[in-house]
Steps between C-alpha positions, in 0.01 A plus 500: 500500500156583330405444156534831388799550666682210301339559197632836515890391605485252237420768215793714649680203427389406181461876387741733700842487395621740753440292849739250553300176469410699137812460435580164553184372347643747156798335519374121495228579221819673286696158557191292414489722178839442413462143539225459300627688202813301543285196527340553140790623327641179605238288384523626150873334468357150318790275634454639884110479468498157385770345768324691772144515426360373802696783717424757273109482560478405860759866489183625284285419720666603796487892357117450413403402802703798690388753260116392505551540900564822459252574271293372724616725749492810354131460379418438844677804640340727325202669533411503170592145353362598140676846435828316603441195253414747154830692582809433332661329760191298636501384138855395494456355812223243371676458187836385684323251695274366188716315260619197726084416540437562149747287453314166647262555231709571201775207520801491358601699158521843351267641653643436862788637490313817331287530807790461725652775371241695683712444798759776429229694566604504853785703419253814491489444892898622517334820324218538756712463831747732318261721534481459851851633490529878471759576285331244278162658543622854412638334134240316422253813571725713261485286259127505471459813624705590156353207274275704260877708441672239461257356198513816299902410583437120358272638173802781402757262552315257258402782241874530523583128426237487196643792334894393559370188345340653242817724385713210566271262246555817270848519512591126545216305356601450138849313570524406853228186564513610879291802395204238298246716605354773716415306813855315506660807498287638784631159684860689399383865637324321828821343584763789416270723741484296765893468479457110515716448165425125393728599200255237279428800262776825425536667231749533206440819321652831612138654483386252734816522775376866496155436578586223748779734692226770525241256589744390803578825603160596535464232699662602775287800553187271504620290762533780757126603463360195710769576773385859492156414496464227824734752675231792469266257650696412790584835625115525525474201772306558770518263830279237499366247743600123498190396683328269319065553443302303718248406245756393188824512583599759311826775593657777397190741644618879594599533897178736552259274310240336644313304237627273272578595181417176346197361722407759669515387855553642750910522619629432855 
């Protein structure tokens, strides 16, 4: 086998999640993933990190080492090393596999377990082989496909919430300390609309049931808009290709394009 010949099989590996060594390789990075996540949300249990200490990092550094391979890896797969480290996930990458070495300078403290919080960081490498997935890469597109919607959604629902809050403080705010002031009662408003209901703050008068039983009706004609909205954007899908850009990695390019949208390069 030439040189270019397994450099290219091992970025089908590494890269392509449709071929069945893809696969595989998908499936042990998820597990490693899962175990490392599990690894630091153990580690923040005091009593568990101070009777197993000595497991717990040579488990640390058992995930660093794996994920800096494969950093490693896909930096040298590329053909453009640099437009794959400044994206999103390059930078993830690096920043998965950094806080175990920071850590041999920064001892002990605070400030360690700060940086090794970094680590769930990882977790964004679920999203990116999700995308590898097609139903997944169809939602995700939708949803930012329909993103600049979906803010002028987020800044009417809040308009909403300040002036619920507002009426409420009106209504409410002279005998009912749940309704102090303006922005507690936007906490209220913020909570009725998004039909979580701590039940921390309700109020007494017969004024303000009316405005709250409006405010949760109108509710649920805000929470359909969203729905409404990705759903628009998915009946627009077209087919895409899951091959992944020579140069950075990078999928979700249309079946009939032939440079990357991202690098540039040229596609197979």
């Amino acid at each position: 086998m030439t040189k270019r010949t397994f450099r290219h099989r091992l970025r089908e590996i590494i890269f392509e999640a449709e071929t069945p060594t893809g696969k595989v390789f998908d499936l042990f990075l998820l597990v490693m993933i899962i175990g490392s996540v599990a690894a630091v949300m153990i580690e923040s249990i005091d009593s568990v990190k101070l009777e197993h200490r000595s497991f717990l990092i040579r488990v640390e550094w058992f995930f660093t080492i794996v994920f800096t391979i494969e950093y490693v890896a896909r930096l040298f797969l590329v053909d453009r090393p640099l437009s794959y480290a400044r994206s999103f996930f390059g930078v993830v990458d690096l920043l998965s596999c950094l806080p175990s070495y920071i850590g041999l300078f920064i001892p002990g403290g605070q400030s360690l377990l700060v940086i090794r919080i970094l680590r769930l960081l990882r977790m964004f490498r679920v999203m990116k082989m999700v995308n590898h997935i097609e139903g997944g890469d169809i939602i995700m597109r939708a949803l930012y496909n329909s993103r600049a919607k979906i803010f002028v959604f987020f800044m009417t629902v809040f308009v909403f919430a300040v002036i619920a809050g507002t009426v409420m403080y009106l209504v409410e705010g002279s005998y009912n300390a749940g309704y102090a002031n303006i922005p507690q009662s936007i906490y209220w408003a913020i909570v009725t609309i998004s039909t979580v209901g701590y039940g921390d703050i309700a109020p007494i008068s017969a004024l303000g049931k009316i405005v709250a039983t409006l405010t949760m009706l109108s509710t649920y004609a805000i929470i359909a808009v969203p729905t409404g909205i990705v759903a628009a954007e998915l009946s627009k899908d077209k087919d895409q290709s899951t091959d992944a850009c020579p140069g950075c990695g990078m999928h979700g390019h249309l079946e009939d394009a032939k440079y990357c949208r991202n690098c540039g390069s040229k596609l197979y």
